[in-house]
C-alpha positions in Angstrom: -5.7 9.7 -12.9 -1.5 10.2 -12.6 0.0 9.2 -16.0 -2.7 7.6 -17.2 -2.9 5.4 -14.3 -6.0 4.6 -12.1 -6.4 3.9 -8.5 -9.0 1.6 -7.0 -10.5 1.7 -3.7 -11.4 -1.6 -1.9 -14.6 -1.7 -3.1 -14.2 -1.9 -6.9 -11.8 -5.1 -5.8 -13.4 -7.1 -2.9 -16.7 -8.0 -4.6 -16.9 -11.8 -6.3 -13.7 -13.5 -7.5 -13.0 -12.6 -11.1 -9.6 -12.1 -12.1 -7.9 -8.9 -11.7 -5.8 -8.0 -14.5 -2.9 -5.8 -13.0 1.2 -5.4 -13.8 1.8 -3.6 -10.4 0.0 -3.1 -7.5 0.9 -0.5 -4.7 -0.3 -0.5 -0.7 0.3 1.9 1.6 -1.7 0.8 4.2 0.5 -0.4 7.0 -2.0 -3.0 7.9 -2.6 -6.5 6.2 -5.7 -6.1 4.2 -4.3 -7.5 0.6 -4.2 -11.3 1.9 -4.8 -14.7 -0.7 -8.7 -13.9 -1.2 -7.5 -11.0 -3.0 -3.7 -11.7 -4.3 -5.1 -15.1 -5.7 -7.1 -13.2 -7.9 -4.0 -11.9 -9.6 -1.6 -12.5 -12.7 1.4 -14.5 -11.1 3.5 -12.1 -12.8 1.9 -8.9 -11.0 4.6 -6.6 -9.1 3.1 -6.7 -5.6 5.1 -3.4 -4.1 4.6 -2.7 -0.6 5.3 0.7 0.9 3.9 0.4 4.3 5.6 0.3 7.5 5.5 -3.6 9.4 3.6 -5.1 9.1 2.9 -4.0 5.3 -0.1 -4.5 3.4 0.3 -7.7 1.6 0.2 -11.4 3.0 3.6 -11.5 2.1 4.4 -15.0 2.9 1.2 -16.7 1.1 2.6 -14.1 -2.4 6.3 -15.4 -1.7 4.9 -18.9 -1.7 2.6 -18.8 -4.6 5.8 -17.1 -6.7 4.6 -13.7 -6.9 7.2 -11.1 -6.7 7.0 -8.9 -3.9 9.6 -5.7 -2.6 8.6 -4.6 0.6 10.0 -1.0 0.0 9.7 0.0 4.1 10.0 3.5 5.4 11.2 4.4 1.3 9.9 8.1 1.7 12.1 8.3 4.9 15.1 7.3 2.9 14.8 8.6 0.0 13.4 12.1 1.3 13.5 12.3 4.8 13.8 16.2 4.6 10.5 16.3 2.9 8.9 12.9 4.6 9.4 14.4 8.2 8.0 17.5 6.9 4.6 15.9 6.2 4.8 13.7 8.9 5.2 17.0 11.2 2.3 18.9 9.4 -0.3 15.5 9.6 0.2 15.5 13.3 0.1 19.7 13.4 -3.7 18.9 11.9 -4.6 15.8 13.5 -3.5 17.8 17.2 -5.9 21.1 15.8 -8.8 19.0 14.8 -8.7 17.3 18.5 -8.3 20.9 19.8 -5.1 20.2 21.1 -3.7 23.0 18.7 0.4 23.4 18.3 
């Protein structure tokens, strides 16, 4: 929990199609894996906030056309704090490299 806020893997949301009672939902995933099975399970007035790089999470045209608000907020930790963004960014790929042995 962050503030009293909850996040939700795949698998509480993906099974059967009851409604899913939300105000916001954030993806990070720079992949389309929220598409109209999932976003058509929604409150129309959800904030759908997208944080992934292109192609972003959300089927963004199918939300758009249903009238569900969507802000593709692309690269925002690059432009907001790129000092601290490439910072991560440089120590992921440090570990990533270490783990495959190819140590830096």
């Amino acid at each position: 929990d962050a503030n009293g806020h909850t996040p939700l893997s795949f698998a509480d949301l993906t099974p059967g199609d009851a409604p899913l009672a939300y105000d916001i939902v954030f993806n990070t995933v720079p992949e389309q894996i929220i598409g109209a099975d999932l976003l058509s399970r929604l409150p129309n007035d959800v904030l759908l906030l997208d944080l992934a790089s292109t192609p972003g999470g959300f089927d963004h045209d199918w939300a758009r056309a249903h009238g569900y608000h969507v802000i593709w907020a692309l690269s925002l930790p690059g432009k907001t704090a790129p000092v601290t963004a490439g910072r991560i960014i440089g120590e992921t790929i440090r570990q990533m490299l270490n783990e495959e042995g190819g140590g830096v």
